[in-house]
N, C-alpha and C positions, 0 to 999 in steps of 0.2 A: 395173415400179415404179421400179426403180431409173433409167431412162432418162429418167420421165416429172418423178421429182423432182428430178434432178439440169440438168435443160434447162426444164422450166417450173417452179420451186421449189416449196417445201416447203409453202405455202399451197395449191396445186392437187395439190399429192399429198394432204396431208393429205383432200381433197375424195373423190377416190379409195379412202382409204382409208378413211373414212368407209360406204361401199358394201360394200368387204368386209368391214370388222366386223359389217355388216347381214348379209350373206349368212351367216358363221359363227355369229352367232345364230342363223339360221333355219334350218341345216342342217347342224350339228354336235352332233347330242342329247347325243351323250355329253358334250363340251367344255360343252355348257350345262347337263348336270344334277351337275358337279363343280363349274362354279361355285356353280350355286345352293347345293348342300350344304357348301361351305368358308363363302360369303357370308352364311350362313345363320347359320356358327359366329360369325364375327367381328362383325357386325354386330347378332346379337341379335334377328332378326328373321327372317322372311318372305322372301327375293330376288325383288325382281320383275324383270318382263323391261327396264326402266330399267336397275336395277343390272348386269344381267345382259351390257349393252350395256358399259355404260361400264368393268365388269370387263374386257371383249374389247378394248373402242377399247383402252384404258390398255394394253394387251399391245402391243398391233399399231404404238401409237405409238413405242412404244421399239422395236421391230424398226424401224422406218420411220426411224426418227430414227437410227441406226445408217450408213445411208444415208451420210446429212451429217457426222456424227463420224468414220467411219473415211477421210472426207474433206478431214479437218480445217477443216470449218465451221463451227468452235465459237460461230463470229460472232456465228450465229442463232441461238445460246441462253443464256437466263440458269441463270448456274453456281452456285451457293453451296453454298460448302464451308467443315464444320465440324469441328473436332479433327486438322487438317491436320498442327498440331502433334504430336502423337502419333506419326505417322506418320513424320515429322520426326527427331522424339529416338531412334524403333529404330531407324531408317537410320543415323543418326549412330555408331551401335555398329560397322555396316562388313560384318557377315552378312548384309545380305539379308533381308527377311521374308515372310513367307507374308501374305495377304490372304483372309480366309475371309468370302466370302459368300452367296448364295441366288438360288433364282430367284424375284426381288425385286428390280423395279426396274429398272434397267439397270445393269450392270458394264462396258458400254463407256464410258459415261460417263469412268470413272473412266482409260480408256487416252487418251482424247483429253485429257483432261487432263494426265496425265502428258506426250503428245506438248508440248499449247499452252507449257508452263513447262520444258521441259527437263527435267524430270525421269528419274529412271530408267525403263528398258523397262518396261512390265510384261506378261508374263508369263502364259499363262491354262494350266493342269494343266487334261487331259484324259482321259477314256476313249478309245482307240482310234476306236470308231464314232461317236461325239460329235464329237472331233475332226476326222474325216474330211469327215462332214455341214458342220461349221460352218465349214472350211479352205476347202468347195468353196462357201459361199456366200461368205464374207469377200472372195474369190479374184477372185467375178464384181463387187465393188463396188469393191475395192482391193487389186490384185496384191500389195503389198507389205505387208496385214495379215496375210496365212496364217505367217508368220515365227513369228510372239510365239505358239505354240501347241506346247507340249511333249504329245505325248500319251504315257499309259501304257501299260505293256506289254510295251514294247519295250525290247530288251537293252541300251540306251544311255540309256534315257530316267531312272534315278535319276543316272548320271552329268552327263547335261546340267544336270538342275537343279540340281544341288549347285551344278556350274561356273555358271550362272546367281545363284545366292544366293550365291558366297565373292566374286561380282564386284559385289556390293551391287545387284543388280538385285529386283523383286519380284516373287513369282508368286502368281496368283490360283488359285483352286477356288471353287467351287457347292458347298457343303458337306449339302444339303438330299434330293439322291438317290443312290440305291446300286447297285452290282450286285446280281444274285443272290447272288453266294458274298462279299459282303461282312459283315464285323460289325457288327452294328448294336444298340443300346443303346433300350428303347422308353421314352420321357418322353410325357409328356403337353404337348399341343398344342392348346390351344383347348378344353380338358379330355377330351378324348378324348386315349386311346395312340396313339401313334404311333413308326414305326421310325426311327432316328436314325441312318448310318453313320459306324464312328470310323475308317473309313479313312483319310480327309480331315488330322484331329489326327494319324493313328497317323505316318502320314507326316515333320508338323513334328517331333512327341516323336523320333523317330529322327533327322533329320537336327538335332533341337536348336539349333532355330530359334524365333524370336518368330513371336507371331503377330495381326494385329490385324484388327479386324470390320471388313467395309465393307459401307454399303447406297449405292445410288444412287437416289434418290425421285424419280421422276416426279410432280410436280407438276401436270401439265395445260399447256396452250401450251407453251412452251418452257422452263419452268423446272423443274431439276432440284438436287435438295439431297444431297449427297454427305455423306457423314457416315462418321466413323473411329472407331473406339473400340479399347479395351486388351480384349484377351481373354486371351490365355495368353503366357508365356514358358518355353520349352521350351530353354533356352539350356545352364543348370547344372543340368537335373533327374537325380538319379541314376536309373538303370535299374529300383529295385527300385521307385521311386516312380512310375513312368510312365504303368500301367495309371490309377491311382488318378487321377495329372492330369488325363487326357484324358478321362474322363468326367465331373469338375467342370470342366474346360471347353466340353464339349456341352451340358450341363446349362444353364450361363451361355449357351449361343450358342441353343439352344433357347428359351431365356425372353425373350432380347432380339430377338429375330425375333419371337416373338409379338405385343412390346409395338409395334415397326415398323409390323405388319401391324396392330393396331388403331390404329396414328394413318394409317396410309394403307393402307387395306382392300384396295381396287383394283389396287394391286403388287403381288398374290400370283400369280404365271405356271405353277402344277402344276394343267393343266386334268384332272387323274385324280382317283380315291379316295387321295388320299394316305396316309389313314391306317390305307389295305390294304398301302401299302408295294409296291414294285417289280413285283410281280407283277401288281397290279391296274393299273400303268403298262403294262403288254403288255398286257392286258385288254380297258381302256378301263375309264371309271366306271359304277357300277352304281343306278342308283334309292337315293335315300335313302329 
């Protein structure tokens, strides 16, 4: 894919890719009976196999489109971005912030954009085996994306970040799934409970850091709506205060994800039972 978009463009891939979102319809039960059951919440309805499609394409565009971004072909798409400002005024503080988002959308987005404008690195915090997986695709598309990727775990990896964020750079997280032996907080999600990890905060609250939302909206064709908001600052929180933070600000990233997810339905990328929580991500989804 990546051969075919990058030498006959993004319209004849897109074509291509077209075929396999057909194919992962027709032969990914599990992937199609977790959309139908998320699709089903957000939408208020019935998921038919239309929906079911266009939940898949909307995925596989943003991976596809990945392609061209970590290429810096931002040429080919239409960007808009909103509350850039925001984003602007922590930086302007000189610490560095955290960037808390989901899998929603696309988050490369938001690196290419930082490349187009000069702006700071950014940054992606990972799990060890996440990181590994996504090093060795970035790697086959653009040798020089695997850099921006601190993974966790490892005896150096709180140190890097710090020296990453006292150099005003910023680092991203998926804030949306957990390990196993992670904490997790259950809120309600499309009115069903669901697990929340405060890993992700518990992180910022310790290194007392800002922290602000980012989604990236895939729009369909080529346009994508980046949008930034205010969530937590973790800057001057005293210690005794910290638990108590970080779950009014799950709470707050929780509810704003949802409202996301009802104005663009089809950006929701957790093809499992989500709301079995990590273990039903090894699993696979189950019959609603």
């Amino acid at each position: 894919m990546t051969w075919i978009s990058l030498r006959l463009g993004r319209r004849i891939g897109r074509v291509v890719l077209a075929g396999i979102a057909v194919y992962f319809v027709l032969f990914a039960p599990g992937a199609r009976r977790a959309s139908r059951q998320y699709l089903k919440r957000v939408l208020g309805r019935d998921a038919n196999w239309a929906d079911g499609y266009r939940h898949v394409f909307s995925f596989a565009s943003t991976i596809h489109d990945r392609v061209y971004l970590l290429n810096d072909r931002w040429d080919l798409f239409d960007l808009r971005v909103q509350g850039a400002d925001v984003l602007d005024a922590v930086l302007a503080q000189g610490r560095g912030a955290f960037l808390m988002g989901a899998h929603f959308g696309s988050f490369e987005v938001l690196r290419a954009l930082a490349r187009r404008d000069a702006a700071p690195r950014v940054s992606l915090l990972m799990y060890p085996d996440n990181a590994r997986k996504i090093n060795d695709a970035l790697h086959a598309i653009n040798p020089a994306a695997a850099q921006d990727i601190i993974p966790l775990g490892r005896l150096d990896s709180m140190l890097r970040l710090q020296d990453r964020l006292d150099a005003g750079g910023v680092v991203g997280f998926l804030a949306d799934r957990s390990l196993h032996d992670d904490s997790t907080a259950t809120l309600p999600f499309f009115g069903q409970p669901a697990p929340w990890p405060r890993g992700p905060l518990r992180i910022a609250a310790l290194l007392k850091r800002p922290v602000v939302l980012m989604f990236g909206i895939y729009r369909g064709g080529n346009r994508y709506d980046v949008h930034f908001e205010r969530l937590a600052d973790f800057t001057s929180l005293p210690r005794s205060q910290r638990a108590v933070a970080i779950d009014i600000a799950l709470e707050s990233y929780v509810q704003r994800l949802e409202m996301r997810c009802t104005d663009a339905p089809y950006n929701w990328f957790n093809f499992y039972d989500f709301w079995k929580g990590p273990e039903a991500e090894a699993a696979g989804p189950t019959e609603p």
